[in-house]
C-alpha positions in Angstrom: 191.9 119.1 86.5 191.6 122.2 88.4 188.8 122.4 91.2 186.2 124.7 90.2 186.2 128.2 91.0 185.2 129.2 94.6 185.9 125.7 95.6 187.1 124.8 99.2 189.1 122.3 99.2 188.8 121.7 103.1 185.2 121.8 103.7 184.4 119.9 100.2 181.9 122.8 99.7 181.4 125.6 97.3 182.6 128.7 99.5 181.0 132.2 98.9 181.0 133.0 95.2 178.9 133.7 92.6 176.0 130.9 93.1 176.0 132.0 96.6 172.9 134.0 98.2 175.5 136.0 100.1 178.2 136.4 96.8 180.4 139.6 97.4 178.5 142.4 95.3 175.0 141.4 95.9 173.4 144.4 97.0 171.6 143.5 100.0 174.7 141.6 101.5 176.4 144.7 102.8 177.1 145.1 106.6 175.9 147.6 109.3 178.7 150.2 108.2 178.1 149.9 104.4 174.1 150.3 105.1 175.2 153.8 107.3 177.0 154.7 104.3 174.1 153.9 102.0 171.4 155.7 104.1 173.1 158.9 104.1 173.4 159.0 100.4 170.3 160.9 98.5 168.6 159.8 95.7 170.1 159.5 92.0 168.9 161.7 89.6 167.5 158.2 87.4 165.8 157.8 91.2 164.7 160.9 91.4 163.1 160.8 87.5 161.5 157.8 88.3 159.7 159.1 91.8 157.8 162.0 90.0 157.2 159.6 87.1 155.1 157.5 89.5 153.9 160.2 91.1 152.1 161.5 88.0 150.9 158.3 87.5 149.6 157.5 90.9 150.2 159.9 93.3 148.9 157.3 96.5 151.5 154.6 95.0 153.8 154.3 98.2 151.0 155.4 100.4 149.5 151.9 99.3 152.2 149.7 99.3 152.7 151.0 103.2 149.0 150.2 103.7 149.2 146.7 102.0 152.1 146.0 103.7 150.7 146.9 107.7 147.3 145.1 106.5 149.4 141.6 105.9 152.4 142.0 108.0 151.4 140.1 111.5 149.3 137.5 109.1 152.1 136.9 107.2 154.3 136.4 110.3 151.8 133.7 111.8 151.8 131.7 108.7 155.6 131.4 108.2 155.9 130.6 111.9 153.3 127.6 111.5 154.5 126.4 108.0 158.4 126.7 109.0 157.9 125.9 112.7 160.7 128.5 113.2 160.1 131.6 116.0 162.1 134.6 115.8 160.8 135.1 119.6 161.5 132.6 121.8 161.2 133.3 125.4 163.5 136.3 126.4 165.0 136.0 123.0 163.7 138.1 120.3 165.6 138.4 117.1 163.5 141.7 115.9 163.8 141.7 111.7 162.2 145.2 111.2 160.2 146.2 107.2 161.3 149.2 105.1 159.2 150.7 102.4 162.2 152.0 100.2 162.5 155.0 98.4 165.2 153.4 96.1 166.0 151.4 93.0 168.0 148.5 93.6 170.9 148.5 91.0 170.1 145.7 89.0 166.4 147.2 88.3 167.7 150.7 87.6 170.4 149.3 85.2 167.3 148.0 83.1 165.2 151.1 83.4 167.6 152.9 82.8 168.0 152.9 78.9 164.0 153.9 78.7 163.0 157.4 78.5 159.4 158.6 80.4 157.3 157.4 77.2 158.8 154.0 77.3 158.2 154.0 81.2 154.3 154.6 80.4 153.8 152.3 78.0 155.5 149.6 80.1 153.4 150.7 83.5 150.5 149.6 81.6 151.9 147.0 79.3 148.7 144.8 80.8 146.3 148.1 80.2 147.2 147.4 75.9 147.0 143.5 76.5 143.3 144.3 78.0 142.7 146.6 74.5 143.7 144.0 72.2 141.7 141.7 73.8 138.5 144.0 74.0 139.0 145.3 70.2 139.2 141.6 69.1 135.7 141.1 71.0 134.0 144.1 69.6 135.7 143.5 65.9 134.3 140.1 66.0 130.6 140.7 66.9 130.4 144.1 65.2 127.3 143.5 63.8 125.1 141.8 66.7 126.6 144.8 68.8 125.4 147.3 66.8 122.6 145.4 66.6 122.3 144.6 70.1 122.6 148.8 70.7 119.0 149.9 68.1 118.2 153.2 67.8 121.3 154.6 69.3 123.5 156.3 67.7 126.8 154.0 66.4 130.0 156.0 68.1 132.3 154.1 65.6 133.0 152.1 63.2 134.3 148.5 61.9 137.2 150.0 60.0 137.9 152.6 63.3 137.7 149.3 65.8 140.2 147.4 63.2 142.8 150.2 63.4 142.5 150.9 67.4 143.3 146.9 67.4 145.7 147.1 64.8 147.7 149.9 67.3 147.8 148.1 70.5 149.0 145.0 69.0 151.6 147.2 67.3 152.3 148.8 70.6 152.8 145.1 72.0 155.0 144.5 69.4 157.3 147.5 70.0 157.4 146.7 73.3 158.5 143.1 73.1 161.2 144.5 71.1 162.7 145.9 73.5 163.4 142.8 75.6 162.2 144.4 79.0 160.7 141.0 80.0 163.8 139.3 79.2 165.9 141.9 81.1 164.0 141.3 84.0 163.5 137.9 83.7 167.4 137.4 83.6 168.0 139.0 87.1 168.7 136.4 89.4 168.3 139.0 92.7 165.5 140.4 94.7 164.7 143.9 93.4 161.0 144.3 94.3 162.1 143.7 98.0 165.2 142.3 99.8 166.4 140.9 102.7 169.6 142.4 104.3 170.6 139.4 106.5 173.7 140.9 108.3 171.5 143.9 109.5 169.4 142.7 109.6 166.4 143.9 107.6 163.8 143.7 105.2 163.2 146.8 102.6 160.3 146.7 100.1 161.1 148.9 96.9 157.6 150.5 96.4 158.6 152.3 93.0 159.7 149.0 91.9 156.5 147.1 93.5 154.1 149.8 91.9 155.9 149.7 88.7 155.8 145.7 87.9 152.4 146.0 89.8 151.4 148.0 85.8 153.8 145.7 83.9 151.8 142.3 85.8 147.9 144.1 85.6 147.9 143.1 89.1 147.0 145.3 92.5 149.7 147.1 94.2 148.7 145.6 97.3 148.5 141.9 96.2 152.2 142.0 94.6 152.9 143.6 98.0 151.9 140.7 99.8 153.8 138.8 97.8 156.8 140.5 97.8 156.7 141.0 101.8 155.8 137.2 102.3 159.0 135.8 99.9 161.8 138.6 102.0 160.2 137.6 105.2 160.6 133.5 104.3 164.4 134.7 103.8 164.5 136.1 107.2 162.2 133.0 109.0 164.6 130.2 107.5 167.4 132.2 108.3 167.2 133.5 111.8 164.3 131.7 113.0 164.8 129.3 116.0 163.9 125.7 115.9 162.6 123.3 118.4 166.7 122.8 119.8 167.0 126.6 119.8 169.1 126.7 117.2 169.4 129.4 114.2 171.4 129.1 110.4 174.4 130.1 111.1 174.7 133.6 108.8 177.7 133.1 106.9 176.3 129.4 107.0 173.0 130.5 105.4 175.5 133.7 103.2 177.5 130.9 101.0 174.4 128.4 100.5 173.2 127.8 96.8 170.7 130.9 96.1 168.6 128.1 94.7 168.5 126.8 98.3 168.1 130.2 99.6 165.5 131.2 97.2 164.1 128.1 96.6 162.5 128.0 100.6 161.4 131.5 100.5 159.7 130.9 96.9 158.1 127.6 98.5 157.0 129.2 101.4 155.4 132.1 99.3 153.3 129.8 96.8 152.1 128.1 100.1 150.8 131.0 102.0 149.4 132.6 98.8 147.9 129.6 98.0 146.1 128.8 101.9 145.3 133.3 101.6 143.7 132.6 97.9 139.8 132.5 99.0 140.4 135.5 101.2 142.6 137.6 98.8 142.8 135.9 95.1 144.6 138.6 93.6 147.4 137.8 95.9 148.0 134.3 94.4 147.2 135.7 91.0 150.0 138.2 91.6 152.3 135.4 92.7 151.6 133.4 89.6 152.0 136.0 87.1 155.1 137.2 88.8 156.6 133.5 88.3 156.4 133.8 84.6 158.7 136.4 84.9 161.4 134.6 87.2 163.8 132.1 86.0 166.7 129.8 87.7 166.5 129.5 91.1 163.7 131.3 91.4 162.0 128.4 89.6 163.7 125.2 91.9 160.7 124.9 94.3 158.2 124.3 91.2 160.4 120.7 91.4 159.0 119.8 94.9 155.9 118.2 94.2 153.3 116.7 96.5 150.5 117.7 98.2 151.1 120.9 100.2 151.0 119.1 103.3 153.5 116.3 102.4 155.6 118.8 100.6 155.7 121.0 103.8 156.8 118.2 105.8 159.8 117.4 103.6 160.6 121.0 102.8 160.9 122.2 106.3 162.6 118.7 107.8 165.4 119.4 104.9 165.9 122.7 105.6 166.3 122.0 109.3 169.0 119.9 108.2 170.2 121.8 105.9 170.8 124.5 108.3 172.3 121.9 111.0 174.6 120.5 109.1 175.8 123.9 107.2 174.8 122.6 104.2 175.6 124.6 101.4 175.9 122.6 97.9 172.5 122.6 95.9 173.0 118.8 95.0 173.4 118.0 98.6 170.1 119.4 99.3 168.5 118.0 96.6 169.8 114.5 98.0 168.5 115.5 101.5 165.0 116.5 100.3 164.3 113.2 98.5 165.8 110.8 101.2 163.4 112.8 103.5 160.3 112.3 101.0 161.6 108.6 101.0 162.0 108.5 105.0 158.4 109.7 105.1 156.9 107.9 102.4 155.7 111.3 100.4 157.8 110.6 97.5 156.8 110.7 93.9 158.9 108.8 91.8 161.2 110.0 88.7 162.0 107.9 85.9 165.0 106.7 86.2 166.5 106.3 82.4 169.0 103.8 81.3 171.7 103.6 79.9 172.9 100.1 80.8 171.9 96.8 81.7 170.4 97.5 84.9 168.2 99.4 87.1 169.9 102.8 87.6 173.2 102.7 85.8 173.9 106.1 84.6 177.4 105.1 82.7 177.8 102.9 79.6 181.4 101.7 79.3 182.0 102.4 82.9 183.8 99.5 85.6 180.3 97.3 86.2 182.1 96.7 89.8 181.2 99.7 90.7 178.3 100.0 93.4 174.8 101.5 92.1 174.3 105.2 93.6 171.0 105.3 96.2 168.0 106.0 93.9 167.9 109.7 96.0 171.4 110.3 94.8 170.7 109.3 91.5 167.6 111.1 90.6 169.0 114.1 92.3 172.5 114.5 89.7 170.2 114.1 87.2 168.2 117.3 88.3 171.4 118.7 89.2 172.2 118.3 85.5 169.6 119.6 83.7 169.1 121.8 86.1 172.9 123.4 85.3 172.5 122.4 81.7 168.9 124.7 81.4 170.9 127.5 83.3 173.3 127.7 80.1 176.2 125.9 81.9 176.6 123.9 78.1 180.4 123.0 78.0 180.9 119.9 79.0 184.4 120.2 81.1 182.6 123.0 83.3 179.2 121.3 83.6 181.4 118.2 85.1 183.1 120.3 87.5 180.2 121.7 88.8 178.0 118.5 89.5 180.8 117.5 90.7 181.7 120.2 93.9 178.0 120.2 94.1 177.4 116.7 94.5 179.1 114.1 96.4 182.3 112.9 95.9 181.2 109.0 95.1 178.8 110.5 92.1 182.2 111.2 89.7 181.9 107.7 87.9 178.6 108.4 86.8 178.8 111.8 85.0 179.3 110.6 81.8 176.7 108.7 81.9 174.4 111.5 83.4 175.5 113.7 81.3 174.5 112.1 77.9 171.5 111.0 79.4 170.3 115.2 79.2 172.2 115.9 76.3 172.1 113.0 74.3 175.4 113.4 73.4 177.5 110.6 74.5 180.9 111.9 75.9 183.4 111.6 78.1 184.3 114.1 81.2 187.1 114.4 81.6 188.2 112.8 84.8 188.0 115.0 88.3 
């Protein structure tokens, strides 16, 4: 069979392509020369729409995103230093990763607003505003009578029939909207585009049209999706270019061809834990972070699988990616293995069920040589996250989903796909041989 796409033969790795956080064509992968280019370009006219859209709307929109962004910046930088244990200053050295409020729209944003017109834009800005109405109409509807009992003597603004038909039109206005599969646009990007890191610059730029825009579409404040935002792009720049205790950084075309679940995985970790320690002093900043998550999928998604406390899952999140980054580690499976043979090292693990298929503990292949050696329990459980993981993601043709596990797993796992494979589909079959 042939190796899978993008597959180096000589390292046994997946080399850049399109899993890749660094993949050719990723916007925020481009090089000093390219961002020269880019700065000296002006705005589109869909950019330029889209400015005094927001403007109208909220003419202090960029003004707060800038002010959200200085308030959190340093505190955000203090927390990824102690929940990484990585320093972008060490002694002489400083490795200076500067912040950008944007005036642009990344590409993969503007390609989705850019089949709207203005009205569509409004109604989407405060999607949450008409979720709110529905909710309040269905309130007032419901205890119409104790209300306007509840008011006496004063005079009744409105009426049952005149509260059913506001209701009636938001929900209608709801409906339109989800009829346009804007959620489902957005939730299909698998890029930053509220904020990105540029890591050959390297740089951070935070899109405040963008940030203000899903700020509406959430019915969060612009300054709490800020925070977010800023603490996921500067996670990306911490795991890649911080130091650790030996002085050493990711190497960047190292941390370029990783798995963007890897890549995207830690900063998404690192962001649910300092929302989560920030929540008594700002809750609409982990509010913000959990409503945005509903509207991410993929890789944005993998850290949800490291369970634990947040202490124990720290400790086995931040030893793997040290590793990860030592050992140029770019396969997703391989990470997965390293993460649960660290939980296992340090005795934080939480078991997975293991199902079977055979006659004992662990076999993932019916039919297959009995001779063979068992795969570590780590091993094991991770293919079958790998699996589903792939299988979710829409990779559903058997031959392909075989040749992925298999360049992103390691090389001893190729007896057990079958068996893996119909333990998540249920559909007994064999792959075809590697």
């Amino acid at each position: 069979m042939a190796q899978p796409e993008h597959f180096d033969t000589e390292t046994g790795n997946l080399s850049m392509g399109f899993r890749s956080f660094g993949q050719v064509g990723r916007y925020y992968a481009i090089d000093q020369e390219e961002a020269i280019r880019a700065a000296q370009r002006s705005l589109s006219p869909l950019e330029r729409r889209f400015v005094e859209f927001l403007k109208w709307h909220e003419p202090e929109l960029k003004v707060r995103v800038e002010r959200g962004f200085k308030q959190w910046n340093n505190i955000l930088r203090d927390y990824l230093r102690n929940e990484t244990g990585l320093r972008l200053t060490v002694g002489d050295d400083a490795k200076a990763v500067p912040v950008r409020i944007d005036d642009g729209l990344p590409e993969p944003f503007a390609e989705v607003v850019a089949s709207f017109d203005e009205r569509t834009w409004s109604l989407l800005l405060n999607r949450h505003v008409l979720q709110e109405g529905v909710r309040a109409t269905k309130f007032l509807q419901r205890g119409f009578d104790w209300i306007s009992e509840w008011m006496g003597p004063e005079p009744s603004i409105t009426e049952y029939e005149e509260v059913r038909h506001v209701r009636i039109s938001f929900y209608l206005l709801l409906r339109r909207l989800r009829r346009l599969d804007f959620i489902e646009r957005i939730r299909a990007i698998q890029e930053d585009v509220l904020g990105a890191y540029f890591f050959r610059l390297p740089e951070v730029r935070l899109y405040w049209m963008v940030v203000g825009f899903m700020a509406g579409v959430l019915g969060v404040p612009v300054e709490a999706l800020t925070l977010v935002v800023a603490a996921h792009e500067l996670a990306h720049a911490y795991t890649h270019l911080g130091r650790d205790i030996d002085g050493e950084r990711w190497k960047t075309e190292s941390f370029a061809a990783a798995n963007l679940a890897i890549t995207e995985g830690l900063a998404q970790f690192y962001t649910k834990v300092i929302c989560k320690k920030l929540e008594t002093r700002f809750p609409s900043g982990w509010e913000a972070y959990e409503r945005l998550l509903k509207l991410q999928s993929g890789p944005y998604l993998v850290h949800e699988n490291w369970k634990g406390s947040s202490e124990a899952a720290g400790e086995v999140v931040r030893i793997s990616m040290i590793t990860c980054r030592s050992t140029n580690t770019a396969k997703l499976g391989r990470f997965e293995v390293i993460r649960r043979q660290q939980a296992e090292r340090l005795g934080k693990v939480q078991r997975q069920a293991i199902p079977m298929t055979g006659d004992r503990p662990g076999h993932l292949g019916k039919g297959l040589n009995d001779t063979k050696p068992t795969l570590p329990r780590s091993v094991m459980e991770a293919l079958l996250w790998l699996g589903k993981y792939y299988y979710a993601g829409g990779v559903t043709k058997k031959d392909e989903w075989c040749r992925i596990i298999q360049a992103e797993m390691e090389p001893n796992v190729e007896p057990y796909l079958n068996g893996a494979w119909a333990i998540i589909t249920g559909q007994p079959t064999e792959c075809d041989p590697m």
